[in-house]
VEXDREN-2710 file (C-alpha; in Angstrom, 1 decimal):
% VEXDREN-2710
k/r/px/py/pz
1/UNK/104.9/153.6/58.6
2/UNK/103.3/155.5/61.6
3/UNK/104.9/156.4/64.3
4/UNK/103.5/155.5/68.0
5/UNK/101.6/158.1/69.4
6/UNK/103.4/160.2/72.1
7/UNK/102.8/160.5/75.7
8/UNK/100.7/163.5/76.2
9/UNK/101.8/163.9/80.2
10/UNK/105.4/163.2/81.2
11/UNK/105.6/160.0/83.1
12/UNK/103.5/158.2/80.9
13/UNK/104.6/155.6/78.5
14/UNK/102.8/154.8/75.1
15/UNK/101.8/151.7/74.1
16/UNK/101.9/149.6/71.6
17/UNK/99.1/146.2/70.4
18/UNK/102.0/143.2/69.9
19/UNK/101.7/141.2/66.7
20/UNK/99.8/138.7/66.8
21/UNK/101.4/134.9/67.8
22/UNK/102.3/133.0/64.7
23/UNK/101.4/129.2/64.9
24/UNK/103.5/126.3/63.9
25/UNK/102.4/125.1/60.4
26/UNK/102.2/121.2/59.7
27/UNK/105.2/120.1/57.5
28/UNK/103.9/119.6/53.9
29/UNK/105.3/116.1/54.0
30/UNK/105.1/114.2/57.3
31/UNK/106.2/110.7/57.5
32/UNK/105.1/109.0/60.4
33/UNK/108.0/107.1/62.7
34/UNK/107.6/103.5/62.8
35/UNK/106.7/101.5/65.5
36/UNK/110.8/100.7/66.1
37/UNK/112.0/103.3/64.7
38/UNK/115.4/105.5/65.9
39/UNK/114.4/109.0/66.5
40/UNK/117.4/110.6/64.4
41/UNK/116.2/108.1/61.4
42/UNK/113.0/109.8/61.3
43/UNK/114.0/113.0/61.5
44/UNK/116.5/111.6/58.5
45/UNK/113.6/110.5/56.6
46/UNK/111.7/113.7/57.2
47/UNK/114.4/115.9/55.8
48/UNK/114.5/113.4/52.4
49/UNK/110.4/113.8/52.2
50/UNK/111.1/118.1/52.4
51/UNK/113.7/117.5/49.5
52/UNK/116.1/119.6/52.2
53/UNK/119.8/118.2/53.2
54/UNK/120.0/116.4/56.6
55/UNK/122.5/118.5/58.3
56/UNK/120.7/121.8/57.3
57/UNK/117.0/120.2/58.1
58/UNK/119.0/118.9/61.9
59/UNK/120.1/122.3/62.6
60/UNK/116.7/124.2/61.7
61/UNK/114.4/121.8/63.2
62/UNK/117.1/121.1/66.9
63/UNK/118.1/124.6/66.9
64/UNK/121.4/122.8/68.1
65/UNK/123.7/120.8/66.7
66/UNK/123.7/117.3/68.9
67/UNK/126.5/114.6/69.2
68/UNK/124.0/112.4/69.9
69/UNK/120.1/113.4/69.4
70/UNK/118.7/110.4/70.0
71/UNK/119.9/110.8/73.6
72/UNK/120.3/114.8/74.2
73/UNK/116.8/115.8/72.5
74/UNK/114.8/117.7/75.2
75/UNK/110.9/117.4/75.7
76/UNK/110.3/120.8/74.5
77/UNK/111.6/119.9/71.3
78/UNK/110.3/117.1/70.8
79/UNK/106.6/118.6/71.5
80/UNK/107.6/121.2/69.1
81/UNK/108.2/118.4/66.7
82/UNK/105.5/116.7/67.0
83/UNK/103.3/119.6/66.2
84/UNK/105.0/120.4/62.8
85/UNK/104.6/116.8/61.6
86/UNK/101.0/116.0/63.3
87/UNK/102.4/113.1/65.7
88/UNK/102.1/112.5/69.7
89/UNK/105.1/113.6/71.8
90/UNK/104.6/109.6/72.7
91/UNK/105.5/108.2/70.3
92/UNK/108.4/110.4/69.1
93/UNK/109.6/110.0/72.5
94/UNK/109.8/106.1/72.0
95/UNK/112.6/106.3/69.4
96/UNK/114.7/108.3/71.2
97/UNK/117.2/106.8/74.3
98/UNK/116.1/108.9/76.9
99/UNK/113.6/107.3/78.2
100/UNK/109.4/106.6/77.3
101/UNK/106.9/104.4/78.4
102/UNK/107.1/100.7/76.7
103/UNK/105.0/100.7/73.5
104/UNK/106.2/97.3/72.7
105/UNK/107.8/94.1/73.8
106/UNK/111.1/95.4/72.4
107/UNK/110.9/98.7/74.4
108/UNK/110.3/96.5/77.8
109/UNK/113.8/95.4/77.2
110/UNK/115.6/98.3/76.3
111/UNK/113.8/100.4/78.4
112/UNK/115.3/98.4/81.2
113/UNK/118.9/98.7/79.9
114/UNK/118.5/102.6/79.5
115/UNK/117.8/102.5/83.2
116/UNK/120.8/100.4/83.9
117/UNK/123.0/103.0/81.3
118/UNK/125.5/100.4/80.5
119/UNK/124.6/99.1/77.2
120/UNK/123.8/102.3/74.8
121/UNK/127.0/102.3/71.9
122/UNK/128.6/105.2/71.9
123/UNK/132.0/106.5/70.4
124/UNK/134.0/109.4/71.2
125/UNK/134.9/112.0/68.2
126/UNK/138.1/113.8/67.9
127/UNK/136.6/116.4/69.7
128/UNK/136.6/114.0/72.9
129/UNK/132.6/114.0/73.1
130/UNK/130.7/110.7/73.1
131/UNK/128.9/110.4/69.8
132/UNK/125.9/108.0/69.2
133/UNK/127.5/104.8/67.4
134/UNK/124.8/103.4/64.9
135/UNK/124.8/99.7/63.7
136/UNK/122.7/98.8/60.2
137/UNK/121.7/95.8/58.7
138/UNK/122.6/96.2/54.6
139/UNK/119.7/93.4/53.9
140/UNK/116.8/95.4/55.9
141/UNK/117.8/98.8/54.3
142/UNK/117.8/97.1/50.7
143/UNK/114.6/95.3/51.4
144/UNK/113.0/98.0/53.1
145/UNK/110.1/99.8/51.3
146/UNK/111.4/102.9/52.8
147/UNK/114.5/102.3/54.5
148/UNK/115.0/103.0/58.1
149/UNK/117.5/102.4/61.4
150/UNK/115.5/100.1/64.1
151/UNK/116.1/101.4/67.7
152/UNK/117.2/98.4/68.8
153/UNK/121.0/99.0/66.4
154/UNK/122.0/101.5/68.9
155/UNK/122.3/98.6/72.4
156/UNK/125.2/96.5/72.8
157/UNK/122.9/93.4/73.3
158/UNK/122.4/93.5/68.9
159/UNK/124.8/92.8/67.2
160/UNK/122.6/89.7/64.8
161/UNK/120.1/90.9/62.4
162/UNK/117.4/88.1/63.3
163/UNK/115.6/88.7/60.3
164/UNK/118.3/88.1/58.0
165/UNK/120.9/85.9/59.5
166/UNK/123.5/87.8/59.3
167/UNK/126.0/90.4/61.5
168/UNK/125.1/94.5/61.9
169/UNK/128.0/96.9/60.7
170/UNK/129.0/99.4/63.1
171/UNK/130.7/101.7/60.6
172/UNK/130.7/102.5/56.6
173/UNK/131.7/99.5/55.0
174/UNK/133.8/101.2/53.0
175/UNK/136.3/103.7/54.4
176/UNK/135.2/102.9/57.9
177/UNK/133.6/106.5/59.2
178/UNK/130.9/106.2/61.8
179/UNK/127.4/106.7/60.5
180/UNK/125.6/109.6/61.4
181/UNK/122.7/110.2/59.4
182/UNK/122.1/113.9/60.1
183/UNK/125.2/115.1/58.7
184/UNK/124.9/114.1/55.3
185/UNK/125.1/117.2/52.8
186/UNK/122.6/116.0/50.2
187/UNK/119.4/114.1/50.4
188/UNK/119.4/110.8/49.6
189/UNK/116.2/108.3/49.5
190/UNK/119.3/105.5/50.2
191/UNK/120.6/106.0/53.5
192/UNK/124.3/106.6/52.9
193/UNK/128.1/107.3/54.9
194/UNK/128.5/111.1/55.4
195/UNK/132.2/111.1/54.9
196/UNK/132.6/108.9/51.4
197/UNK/128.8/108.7/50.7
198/UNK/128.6/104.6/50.4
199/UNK/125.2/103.4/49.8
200/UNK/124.9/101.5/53.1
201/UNK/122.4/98.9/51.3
202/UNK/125.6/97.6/49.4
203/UNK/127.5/96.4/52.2
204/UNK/128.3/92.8/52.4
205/UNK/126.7/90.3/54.4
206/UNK/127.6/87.9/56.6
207/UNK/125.5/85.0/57.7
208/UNK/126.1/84.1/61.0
209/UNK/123.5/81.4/61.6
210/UNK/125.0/80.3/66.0
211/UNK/124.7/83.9/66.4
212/UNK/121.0/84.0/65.5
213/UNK/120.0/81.3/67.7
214/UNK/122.2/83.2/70.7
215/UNK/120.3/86.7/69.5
216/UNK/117.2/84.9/70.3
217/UNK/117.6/83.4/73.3
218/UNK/119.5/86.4/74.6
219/UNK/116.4/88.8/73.9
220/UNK/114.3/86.3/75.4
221/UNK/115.7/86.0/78.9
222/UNK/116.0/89.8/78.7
223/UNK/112.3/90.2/78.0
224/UNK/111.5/88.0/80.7
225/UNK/113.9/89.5/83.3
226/UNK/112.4/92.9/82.8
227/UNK/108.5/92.0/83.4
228/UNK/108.8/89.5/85.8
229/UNK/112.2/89.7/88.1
230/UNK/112.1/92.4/90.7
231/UNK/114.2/95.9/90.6
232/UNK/117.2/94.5/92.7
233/UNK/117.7/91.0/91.5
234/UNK/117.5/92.8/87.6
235/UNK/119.6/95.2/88.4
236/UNK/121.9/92.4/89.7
237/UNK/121.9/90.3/86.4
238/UNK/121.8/93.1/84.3
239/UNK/125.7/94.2/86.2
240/UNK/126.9/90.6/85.3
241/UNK/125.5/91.1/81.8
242/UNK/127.2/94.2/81.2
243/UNK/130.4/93.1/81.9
244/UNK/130.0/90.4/78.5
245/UNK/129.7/93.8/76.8
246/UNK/132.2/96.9/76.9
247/UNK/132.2/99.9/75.6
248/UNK/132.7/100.6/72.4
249/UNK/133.4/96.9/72.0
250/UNK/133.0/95.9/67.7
251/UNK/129.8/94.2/66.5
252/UNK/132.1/91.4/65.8
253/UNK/133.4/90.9/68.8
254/UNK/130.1/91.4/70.1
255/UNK/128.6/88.4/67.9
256/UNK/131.2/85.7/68.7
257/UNK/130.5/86.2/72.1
258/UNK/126.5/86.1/71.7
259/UNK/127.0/82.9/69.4
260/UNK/128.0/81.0/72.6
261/UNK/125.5/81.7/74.5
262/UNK/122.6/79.2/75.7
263/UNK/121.0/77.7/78.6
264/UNK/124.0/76.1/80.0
265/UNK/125.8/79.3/79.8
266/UNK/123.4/81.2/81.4
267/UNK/125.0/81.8/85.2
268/UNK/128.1/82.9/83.3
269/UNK/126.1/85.9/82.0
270/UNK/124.0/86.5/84.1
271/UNK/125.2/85.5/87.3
272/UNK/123.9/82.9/89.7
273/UNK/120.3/82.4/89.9
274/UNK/119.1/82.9/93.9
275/UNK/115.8/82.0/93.0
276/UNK/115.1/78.2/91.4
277/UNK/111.9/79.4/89.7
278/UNK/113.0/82.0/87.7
279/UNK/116.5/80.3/87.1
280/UNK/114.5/77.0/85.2
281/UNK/112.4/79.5/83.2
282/UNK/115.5/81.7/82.4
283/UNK/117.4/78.6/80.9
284/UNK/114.0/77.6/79.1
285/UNK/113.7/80.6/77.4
286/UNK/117.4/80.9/77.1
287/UNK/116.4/79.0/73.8
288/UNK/115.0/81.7/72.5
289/UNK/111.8/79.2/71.2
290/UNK/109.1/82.3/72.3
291/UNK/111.1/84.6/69.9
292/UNK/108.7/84.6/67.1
293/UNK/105.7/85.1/69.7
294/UNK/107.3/87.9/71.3
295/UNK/108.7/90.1/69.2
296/UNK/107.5/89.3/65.7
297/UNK/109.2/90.6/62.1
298/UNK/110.0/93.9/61.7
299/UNK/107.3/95.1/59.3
300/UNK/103.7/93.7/59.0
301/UNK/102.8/93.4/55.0
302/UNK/99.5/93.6/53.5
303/UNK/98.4/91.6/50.4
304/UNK/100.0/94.2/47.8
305/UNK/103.0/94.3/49.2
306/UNK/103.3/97.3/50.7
307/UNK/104.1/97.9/54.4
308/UNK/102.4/99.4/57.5
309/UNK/105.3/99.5/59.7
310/UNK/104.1/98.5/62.9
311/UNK/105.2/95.3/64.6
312/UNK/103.8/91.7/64.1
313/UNK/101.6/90.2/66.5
314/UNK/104.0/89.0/68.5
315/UNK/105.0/92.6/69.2
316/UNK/101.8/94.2/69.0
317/UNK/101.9/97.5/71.3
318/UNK/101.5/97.1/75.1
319/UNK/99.0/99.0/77.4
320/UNK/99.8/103.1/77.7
321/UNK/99.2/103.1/80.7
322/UNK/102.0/100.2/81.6
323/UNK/104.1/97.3/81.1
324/UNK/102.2/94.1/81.9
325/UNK/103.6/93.0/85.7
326/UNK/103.7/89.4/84.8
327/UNK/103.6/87.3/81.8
328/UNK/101.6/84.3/81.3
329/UNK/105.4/82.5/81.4
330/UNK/106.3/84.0/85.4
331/UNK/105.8/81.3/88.0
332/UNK/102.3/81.4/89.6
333/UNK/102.4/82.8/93.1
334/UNK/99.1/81.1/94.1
335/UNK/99.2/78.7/97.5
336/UNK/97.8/74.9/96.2
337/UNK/95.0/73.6/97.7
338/UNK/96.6/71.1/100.1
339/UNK/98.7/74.3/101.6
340/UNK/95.7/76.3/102.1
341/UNK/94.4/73.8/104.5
342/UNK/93.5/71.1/102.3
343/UNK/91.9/69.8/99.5
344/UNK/88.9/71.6/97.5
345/UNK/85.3/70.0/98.8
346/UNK/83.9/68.1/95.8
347/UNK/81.4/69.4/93.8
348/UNK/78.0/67.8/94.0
349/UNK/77.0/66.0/91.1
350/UNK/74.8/68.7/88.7
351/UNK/71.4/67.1/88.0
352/UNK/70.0/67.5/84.3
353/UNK/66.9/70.0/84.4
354/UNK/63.6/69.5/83.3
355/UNK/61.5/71.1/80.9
356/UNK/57.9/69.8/82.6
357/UNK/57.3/71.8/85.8
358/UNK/54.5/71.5/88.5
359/UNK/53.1/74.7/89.5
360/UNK/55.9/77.2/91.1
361/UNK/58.2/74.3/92.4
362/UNK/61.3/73.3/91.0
363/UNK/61.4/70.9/88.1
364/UNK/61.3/67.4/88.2
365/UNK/64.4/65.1/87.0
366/UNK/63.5/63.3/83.8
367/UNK/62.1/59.9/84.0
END
């Protein structure tokens, strides 16, 4: 090894050439996060595609251990991330809570709740720090060609899989630990409880068919309150809404209360309606009816079988750039005809043209 050179005059300092910068490398395997996908799910299912254990793969690739990443991720990191695994910061920044522009008719909704604050599950540790609470369906990860925690588990609005018909679990269904998917010890291609390692998959079901039809409705009127209400009046609603929901509140408490809900119930959850227009629509789509359109399955299948996991057509993405600022369902703001200052002039009768002209004039009606 040689030795800088020296200084040949004192006062003068030797320098050195600095090693050149080393550039991130892409991540052998790099699964691509699903169109609702949490953010701490695919970082889950990156660590399972490396073969490394969650915890170990959380604290290399954070650089800090997180009560709750989905919520306490920075930018920076998440740009880092997405170089290593060949993604946009976009659309890793859609599955976590913090806050990204609407990809899809889903992230409209909660993208509106993150701004109200009062409907993200959380639990506090022994430690007394809040710690992300995460709900799972046990059908969806069993049916799930690779199984993975929707964004929409972590709001206290869900507590129904749709899909399935039956009630989320908020904890391991067998000794009861909150799930956290990043502090499991041992990868696992079935997502499983970090404390007693329970497949998750195995948990029992419980159909809860009122529910669905309340799930429905509920996301419904929440869709169309956040494109086509205005910032106060939301805002409003979404305080009356939160009070149906409180914190920490059990998915099963959580899913009596949403099986009662409907169009006649609506003012009771929402609050009164100061605006008649918006108040009939509310209560239409209070049946949840536009469900299907709206928001679509969870994963779009091709012909073998295997899936794509991006949304329906009913939650194809939205616009980059923004959220729509009215849907075709908002009441038209147009003035009639009569209120403009009457009624439209009729149209004059179009005559049929002919195909026989004389010279440069205009052609003659048929005989």
């Amino acid at each position: 090894m040689t030795e800088p050179a020296r200084p040949s005059a004192p006062g003068l300092v030797a320098l050195e050439p600095l090693p050149p910068l080393r550039r991130p490398t892409l991540w052998p395997q790099r699964p691509k996060r699903f169109a609702d996908e949490l953010f701490s799910s695919w970082l889950w299912r990156a660590s399972v595609a490396a073969g490394v254990p969650p915890k170990r793969f959380a604290a290399e690739t954070l650089g800090v251990r997180y009560a709750d990443p989905d919520t306490e991720v920075p930018e920076g990191t998440l740009r880092r991330l997405a170089l290593l695994s060949g993604q946009s910061v976009s659309r890793l920044a859609a599955g976590t809570l913090s806050g990204a522009p609407p990809l899809t008719r889903g992230d409209v909704v909660f993208e509106a709740l993150l701004q109200h604050g009062g409907f993200v599950l959380r639990a506090k540790a022994r430690t007394g720090r809040p710690r992300g609470q995460l709900q799972y369906c046990p059908r969806c990860l069993a049916t799930d060609p690779q199984p993975y925690f929707r964004r929409s588990w972590r709001f206290a609005v869900a507590a129904v899989c749709v899909r399935h018909g039956c009630r989320l679990h908020d904890a391991c269904w067998r000794c009861g630990a909150l799930i956290d998917l990043l502090d499991q010890v041992q990868p696992a291609s079935a997502p499983r409880c970090a404390a007693c390692r329970a497949v998750l998959a195995e948990a029992a079901r419980t159909l809860v068919p009122d529910a669905v039809t309340g799930q429905r409705g509920l996301m419904c009127v929440l869709y169309y309150a956040a494109v086509a209400l205005e910032p106060e009046a939301l805002r409003r609603h979404l305080d009356a809404l939160a009070n149906r929901f409180l914190p920490g509140s059990p998915a099963t408490e959580r899913q009596r209360a949403i099986a009662n809900f409907g169009p006649s119930h609506l003012e009771q959850w929402f609050g009164p309606m100061t605006d008649v227009r918006h108040g009939a629509l509310m209560r239409r789509h209070a049946r949840g009816g536009a469900h299907g359109l709206w928001f679509g399955a969870d994963v779009r299948r091709r012909a073998g079988g295997s899936a794509t996991g991006v949304l329906l057509a009913g939650g194809r993405p939205l616009s980059r750039e923004r959220a729509p600022r009215a849907p075709w369902f908002a009441p038209s703001t147009r003035i009639p005809p009569a209120a403009a200052g009457g009624a439209r002039s009729a149209r004059p009768p179009r005559q049929a043209r002919s195909t026989e002209s004389q010279g440069d004039g205009p052609c003659r009606p048929p005989a």
